[in-house]
C-alpha positions, 0 to 999 in steps of 0.5 A: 500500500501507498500513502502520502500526505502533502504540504502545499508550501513552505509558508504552509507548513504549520498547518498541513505537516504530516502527523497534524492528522491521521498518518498510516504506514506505507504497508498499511498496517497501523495508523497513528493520530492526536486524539482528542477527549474532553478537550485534552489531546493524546496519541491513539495507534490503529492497527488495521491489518487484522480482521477488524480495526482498533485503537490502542490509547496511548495517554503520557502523564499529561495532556499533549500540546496539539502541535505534537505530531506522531508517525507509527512505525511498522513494529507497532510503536509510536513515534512521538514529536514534542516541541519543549523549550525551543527543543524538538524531543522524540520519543518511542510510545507503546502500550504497557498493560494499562499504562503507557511506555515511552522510550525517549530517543533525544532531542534536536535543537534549531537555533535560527530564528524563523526555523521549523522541524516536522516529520517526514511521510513515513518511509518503507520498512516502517523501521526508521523515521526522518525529519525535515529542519528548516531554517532561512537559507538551507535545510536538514533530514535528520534521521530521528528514530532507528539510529544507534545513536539518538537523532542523526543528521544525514543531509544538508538541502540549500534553500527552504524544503517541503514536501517529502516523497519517498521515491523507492522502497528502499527508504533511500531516495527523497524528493523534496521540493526546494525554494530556492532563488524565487522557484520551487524545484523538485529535488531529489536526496540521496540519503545513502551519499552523504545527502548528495542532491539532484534536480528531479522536475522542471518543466520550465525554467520560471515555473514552480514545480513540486512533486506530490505523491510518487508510486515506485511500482509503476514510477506514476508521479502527480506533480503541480505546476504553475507552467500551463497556467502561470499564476496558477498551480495545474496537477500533472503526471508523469512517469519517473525515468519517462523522456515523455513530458508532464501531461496537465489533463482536464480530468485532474480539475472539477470544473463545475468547483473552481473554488476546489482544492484537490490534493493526491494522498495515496496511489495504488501499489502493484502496478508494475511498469503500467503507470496508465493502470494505476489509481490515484486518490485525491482529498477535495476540498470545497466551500461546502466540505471535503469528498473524495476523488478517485483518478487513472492516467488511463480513466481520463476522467474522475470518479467523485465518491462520498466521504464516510462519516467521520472521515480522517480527512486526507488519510487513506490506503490503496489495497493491491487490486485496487480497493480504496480504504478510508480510516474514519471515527465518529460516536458510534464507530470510534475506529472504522474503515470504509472499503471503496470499490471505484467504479472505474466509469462502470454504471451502478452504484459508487460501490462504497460499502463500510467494514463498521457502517454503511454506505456514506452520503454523497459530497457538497453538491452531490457529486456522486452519478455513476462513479464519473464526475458531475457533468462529464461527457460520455456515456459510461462505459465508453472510452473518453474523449482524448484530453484537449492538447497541452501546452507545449513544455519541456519535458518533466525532468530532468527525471533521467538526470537524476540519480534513479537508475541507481535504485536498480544498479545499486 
């Protein structure tokens, strides 16, 4: 399974960092998020790999402050992130009998004034944990859980980073996006050379470019640029490796929502060198609410699809044969997933069922139909129409200028 969680920009960090909601393991085993009870918050893990989901409370001695972010590892630990006096402590959580345990790991102090650290996306093997220090004019990856000896620092990035994708299963390869000169470039990081850096995406030379969410199996790639449409940021694709460009199609906008903001957070696993194959989930979010965009290269269109009830909003896994699963809690379900079968333009239903409820109700302006968009062309079950043409941009990477082929030779 495949998980991601984006950050629109630097300046929006605080709001947007992974762990400031519900964050799941690449494999999709366990789940961590802040919870919150009677006003006080506390980490809670969801392991969601076993017949029925659940939760285990793991509450320290006192309420945490809800900047805390925490990221669970694939042992079933929880990594903790704590800011105390200007330090930013980490620690290991697990649950001892009624109580909980809590391992600490050490601290990482950020002097500069203006700078901020926050958890990376999880990365494969679910056995280390990385970080990502800003300051004014350059950035760290520290390694923070997993080390022999406490938090580590592995690479120094010129400029102010965000983002963070995991470009291989090995847990080697990050791309980050780089603001640097007035742009934003993708870059990629080599943790295993000392954090040697390496253009990853630009499609023009004054555009901002910033990698969203990479799938290794298949090297699909969900960018957003402002190259098509200066002033005014378009989702794309690509294939990494690929001499082909960045395609900007129609079917990664909602039209009939100008108002939306539609962000990728998870990709389907498994498939393997067919990148056109591959299912892409997609938050939306609107004036009336956030619903649920399912995408493929080769659909050319989106299925809108309800939410469920208490969704943990923007988190979700793929399964291999391509059923969307979504973590949600309300009263009456406080650990829930809803299994998703994406009608991939099929007629029917929206094949929405819940492990723990029902189906769920259509999104802010009932986007649901056939599983298409609102408004879409076509008759379901038809081919759709080709995307209308481009424009005309370099293509997405240098992508055969950075280091990847490594990932196979090495």
């Amino acid at each position: 399974m495949t998980a991601c969680a984006i950050e629109p920009s630097a300046a929006d960090e605080e709001d947007s960092a992974p762990g400031a909601g519900c964050t799941i393991t690449v494999d999709g085993a366990y789940a961590a998020r802040l919870a919150q009870q009677d006003g006080s918050c506390y980490p809670e893990r969801w392991t969601l790999d076993g017949p029925e989901p659940y939760t285990v409370p793991l509450p320290g001695n006192q309420p945490e402050e809800p900047g805390t972010e925490v990221q669970p590892l694939g042992d079933g630990r929880v990594l903790i992130h704590r800011l105390v006096d200007g330090r930013h402590h980490f620690a290991l959580l697990y649950p001892t009998g009624p109580s909980t345990g809590e391992l600490p790991l050490g601290a990482v102090e950020c002097p500069d004034e203006g700078s901020s650290l926050r958890l990376l996306a999880p990365a494969p093997g679910g056995v280390h944990a990385y970080a990502l220090a800003v300051g004014p004019r350059s950035s760290a990856v520290w390694l923070v859980a997993g080390g022999a000896f406490g938090p580590e620092r592995l690479a120094v990035v010129p400029g102010r980073c965000a983002g963070g994708v995991w470009l291989d299963r090995a847990g080697r390869m990050l791309a980050l996006d780089r603001e640097l000169g007035g742009r934003t470039k993708a870059v990629v990081v080599d943790l295993e050379r000392g954090g040697e850096v390496s253009p990853l995406l630009q499609i023009a030379a004054d555009s901002d470019d910033r990698l969203l969410l990479a799938d290794p199996d298949s090297g699909l790639i969900l960018v957003g640029s402002d190259a098509p449409s200066p002033g005014q940021e378009r989702l794309g694709w690509g294939v990494l490796g690929s001499t082909l460009p960045v395609r900007f199609p129609e079917s990664l906008r909602v039209p009939e929502c100008p108002d939306c903001v539609v962000t990728p957070f998870a990709a389907q696993p498994g498939q393997v060198l067919v990148p056109e194959s591959c299912g892409v989930a997609l938050r939306i979010d609107g004036p009336l609410g956030s619903w649920v965009g399912a995408w493929r290269p080769r659909a050319r269109r989106m299925c809108h699809l309800p939410a469920p009830e208490g969704w943990l909003t923007g988190a979700g896994v793929w399964t291999q044969d391509g059923v969307l699963r979504l973590p949600y809690a309300t009263g009456e379900v406080p650990c829930g997933v809803a299994a998703v079968a994406v009608p991939w333009g099929e007629t029917g239903e929206h094949g929405e069922t819940g492990e723990h409820g029902g189906p769920g109700d259509a999104g802010p302006g009932d986007p649901v139909r056939d599983g298409t968009a609102a408004g879409a062309s076509g008759t379901p079950g038809e081919p759709a129409e080709p995307d209308p043409p481009g424009p005309v941009v370099a293509r997405p990477v240098p992508l055969q200028q950075a280091p990847l082929a490594r990932l196979v030779t090495n």
